[in-house]
MDAnalysis code that builds the backbone (N, CA, C; Angstrom):
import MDAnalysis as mda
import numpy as np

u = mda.Universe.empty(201, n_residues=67, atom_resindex=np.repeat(np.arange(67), 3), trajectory=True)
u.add_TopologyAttr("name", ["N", "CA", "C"] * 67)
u.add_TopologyAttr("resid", np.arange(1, 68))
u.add_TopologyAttr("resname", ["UNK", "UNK", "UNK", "UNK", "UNK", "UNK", "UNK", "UNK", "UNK", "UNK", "UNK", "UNK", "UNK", "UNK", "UNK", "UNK", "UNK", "UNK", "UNK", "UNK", "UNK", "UNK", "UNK", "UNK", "UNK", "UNK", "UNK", "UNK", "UNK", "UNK", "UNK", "UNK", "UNK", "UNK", "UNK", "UNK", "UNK", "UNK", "UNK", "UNK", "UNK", "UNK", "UNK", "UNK", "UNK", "UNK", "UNK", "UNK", "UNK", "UNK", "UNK", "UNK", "UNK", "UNK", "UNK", "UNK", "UNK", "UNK", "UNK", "UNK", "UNK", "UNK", "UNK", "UNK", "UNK", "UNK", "UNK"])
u.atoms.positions = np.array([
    [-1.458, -12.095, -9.636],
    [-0.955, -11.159, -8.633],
    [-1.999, -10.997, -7.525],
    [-1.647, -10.864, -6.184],
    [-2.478, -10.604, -5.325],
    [-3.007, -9.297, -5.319],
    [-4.465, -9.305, -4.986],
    [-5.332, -7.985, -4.965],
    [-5.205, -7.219, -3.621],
    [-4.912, -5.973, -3.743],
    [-4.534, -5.325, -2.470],
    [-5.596, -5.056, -1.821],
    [-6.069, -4.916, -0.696],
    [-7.348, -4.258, 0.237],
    [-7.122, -2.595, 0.236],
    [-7.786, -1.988, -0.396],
    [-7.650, -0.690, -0.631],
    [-7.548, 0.299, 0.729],
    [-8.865, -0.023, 1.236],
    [-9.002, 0.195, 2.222],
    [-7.848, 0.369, 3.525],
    [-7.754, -1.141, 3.926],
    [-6.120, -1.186, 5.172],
    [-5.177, -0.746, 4.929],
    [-4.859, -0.244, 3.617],
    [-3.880, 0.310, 3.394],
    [-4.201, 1.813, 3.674],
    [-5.386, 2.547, 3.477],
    [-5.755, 3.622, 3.988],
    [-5.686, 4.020, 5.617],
    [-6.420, 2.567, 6.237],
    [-5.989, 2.504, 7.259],
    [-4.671, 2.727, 8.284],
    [-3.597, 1.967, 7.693],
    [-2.498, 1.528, 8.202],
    [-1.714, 2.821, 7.758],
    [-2.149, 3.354, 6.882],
    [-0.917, 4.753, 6.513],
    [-1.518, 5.873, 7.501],
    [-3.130, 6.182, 7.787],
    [-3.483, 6.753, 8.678],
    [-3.094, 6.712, 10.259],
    [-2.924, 5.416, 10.330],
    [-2.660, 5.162, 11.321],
    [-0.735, 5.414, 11.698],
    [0.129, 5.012, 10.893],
    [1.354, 6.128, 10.836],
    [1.532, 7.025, 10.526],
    [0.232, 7.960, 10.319],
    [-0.040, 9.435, 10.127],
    [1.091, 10.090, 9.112],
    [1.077, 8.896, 7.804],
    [1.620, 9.071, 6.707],
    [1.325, 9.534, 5.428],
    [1.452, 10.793, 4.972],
    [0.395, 11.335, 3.544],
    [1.225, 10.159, 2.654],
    [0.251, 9.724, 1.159],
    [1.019, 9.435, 0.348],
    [1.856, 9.598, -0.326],
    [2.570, 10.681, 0.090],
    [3.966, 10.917, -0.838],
    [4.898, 10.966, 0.265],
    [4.435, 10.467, 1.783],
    [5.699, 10.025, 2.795],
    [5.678, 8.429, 2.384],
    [4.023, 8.002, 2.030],
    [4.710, 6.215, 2.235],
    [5.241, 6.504, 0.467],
    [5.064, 6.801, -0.233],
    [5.909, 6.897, -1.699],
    [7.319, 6.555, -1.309],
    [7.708, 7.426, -0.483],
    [9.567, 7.610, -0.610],
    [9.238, 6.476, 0.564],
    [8.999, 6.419, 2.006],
    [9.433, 5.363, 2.718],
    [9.503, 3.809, 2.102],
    [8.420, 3.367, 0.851],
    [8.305, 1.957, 0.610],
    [8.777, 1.955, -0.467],
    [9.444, 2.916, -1.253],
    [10.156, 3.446, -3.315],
    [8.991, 2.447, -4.161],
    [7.770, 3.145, -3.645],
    [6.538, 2.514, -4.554],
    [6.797, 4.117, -5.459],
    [5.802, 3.962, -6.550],
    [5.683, 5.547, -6.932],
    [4.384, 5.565, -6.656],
    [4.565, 7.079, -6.109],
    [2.944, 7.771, -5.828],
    [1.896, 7.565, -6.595],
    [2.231, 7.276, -8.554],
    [1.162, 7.443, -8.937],
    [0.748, 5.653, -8.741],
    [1.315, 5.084, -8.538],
    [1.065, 3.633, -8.580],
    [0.238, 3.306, -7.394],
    [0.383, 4.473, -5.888],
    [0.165, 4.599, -4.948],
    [-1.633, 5.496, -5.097],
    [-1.628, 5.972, -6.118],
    [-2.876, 6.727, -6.280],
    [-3.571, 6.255, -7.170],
    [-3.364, 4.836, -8.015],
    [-4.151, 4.507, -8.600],
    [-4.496, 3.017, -7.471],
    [-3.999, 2.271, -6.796],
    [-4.604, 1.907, -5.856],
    [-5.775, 2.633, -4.990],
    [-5.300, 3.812, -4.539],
    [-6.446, 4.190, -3.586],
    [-7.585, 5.015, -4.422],
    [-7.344, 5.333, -5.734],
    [-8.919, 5.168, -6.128],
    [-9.369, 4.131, -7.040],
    [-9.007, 2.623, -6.524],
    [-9.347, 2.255, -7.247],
    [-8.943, 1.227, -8.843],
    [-8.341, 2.631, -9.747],
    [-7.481, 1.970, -10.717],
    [-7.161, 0.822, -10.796],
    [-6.037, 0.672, -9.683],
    [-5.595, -0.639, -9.889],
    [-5.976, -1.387, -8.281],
    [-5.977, -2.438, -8.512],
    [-6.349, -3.438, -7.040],
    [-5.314, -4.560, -7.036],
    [-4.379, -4.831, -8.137],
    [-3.126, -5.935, -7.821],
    [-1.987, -5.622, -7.460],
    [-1.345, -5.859, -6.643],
    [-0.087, -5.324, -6.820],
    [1.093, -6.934, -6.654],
    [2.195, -6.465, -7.014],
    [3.258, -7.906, -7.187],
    [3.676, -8.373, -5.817],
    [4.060, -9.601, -5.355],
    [4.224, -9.523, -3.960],
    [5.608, -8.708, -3.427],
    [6.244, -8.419, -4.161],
    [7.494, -7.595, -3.761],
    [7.018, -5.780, -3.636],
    [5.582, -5.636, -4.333],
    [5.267, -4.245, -4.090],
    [4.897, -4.293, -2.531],
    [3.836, -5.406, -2.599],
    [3.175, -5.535, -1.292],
    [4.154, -5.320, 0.092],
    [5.463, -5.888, -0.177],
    [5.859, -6.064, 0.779],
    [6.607, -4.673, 1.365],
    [6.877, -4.265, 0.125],
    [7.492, -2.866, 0.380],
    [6.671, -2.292, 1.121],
    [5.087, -2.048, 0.584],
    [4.413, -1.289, 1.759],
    [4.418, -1.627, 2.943],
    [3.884, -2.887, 3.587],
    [3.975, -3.550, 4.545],
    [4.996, -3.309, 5.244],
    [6.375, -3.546, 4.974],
    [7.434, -2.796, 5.488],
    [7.108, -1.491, 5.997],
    [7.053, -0.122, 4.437],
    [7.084, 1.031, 4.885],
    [6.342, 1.049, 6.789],
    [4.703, 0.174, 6.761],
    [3.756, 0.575, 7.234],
    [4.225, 0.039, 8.797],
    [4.948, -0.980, 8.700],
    [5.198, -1.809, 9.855],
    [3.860, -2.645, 10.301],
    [3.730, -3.634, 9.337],
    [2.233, -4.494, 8.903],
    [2.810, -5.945, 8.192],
    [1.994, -7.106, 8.532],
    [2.616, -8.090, 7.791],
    [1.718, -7.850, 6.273],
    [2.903, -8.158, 5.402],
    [2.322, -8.203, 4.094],
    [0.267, -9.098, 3.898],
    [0.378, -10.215, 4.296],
    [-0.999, -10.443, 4.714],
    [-1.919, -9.303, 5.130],
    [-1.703, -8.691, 5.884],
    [-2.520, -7.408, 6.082],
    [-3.326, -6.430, 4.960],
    [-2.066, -6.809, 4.602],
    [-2.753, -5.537, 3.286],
    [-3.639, -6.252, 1.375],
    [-3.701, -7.253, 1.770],
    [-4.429, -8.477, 0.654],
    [-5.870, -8.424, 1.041],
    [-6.162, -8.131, -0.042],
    [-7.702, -8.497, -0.153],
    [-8.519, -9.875, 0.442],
    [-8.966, -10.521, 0.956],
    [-9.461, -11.628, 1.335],
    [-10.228, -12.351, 0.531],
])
């Protein structure tokens, strides 16, 4: 599974001045899946999660992958 960039995703939701429980419901990730990414927990997500965010964020899925 691809490793998410924790970070750009912090970025990119900041930047649509989105708390995590707006991108929760905008991308139907669940929050806690959404909060164990941003501390950390987890760093993979499936490419169909990815894309959901990417969507929510209006970002190409690439964006949000670890390098």
């Amino acid at each position: 599974m691809p490793e998410i960039n924790s970070s750009a995703l912090q970025d990119f939701r900041d930047g649509e001045g989105l708390r995590l429980t707006d991108l929760a419901e905008k991308s139907t990730v669940s929050i806690s899946f959404l909060s164990e990414l941003r501390s950390g927990t987890k760093t993979e997500a499936s490419a169909a999660t990815i894309k959901k965010l990417a969507d929510a964020l209006n970002v190409r899925p690439r964006s949000l992958m670890a390098t």
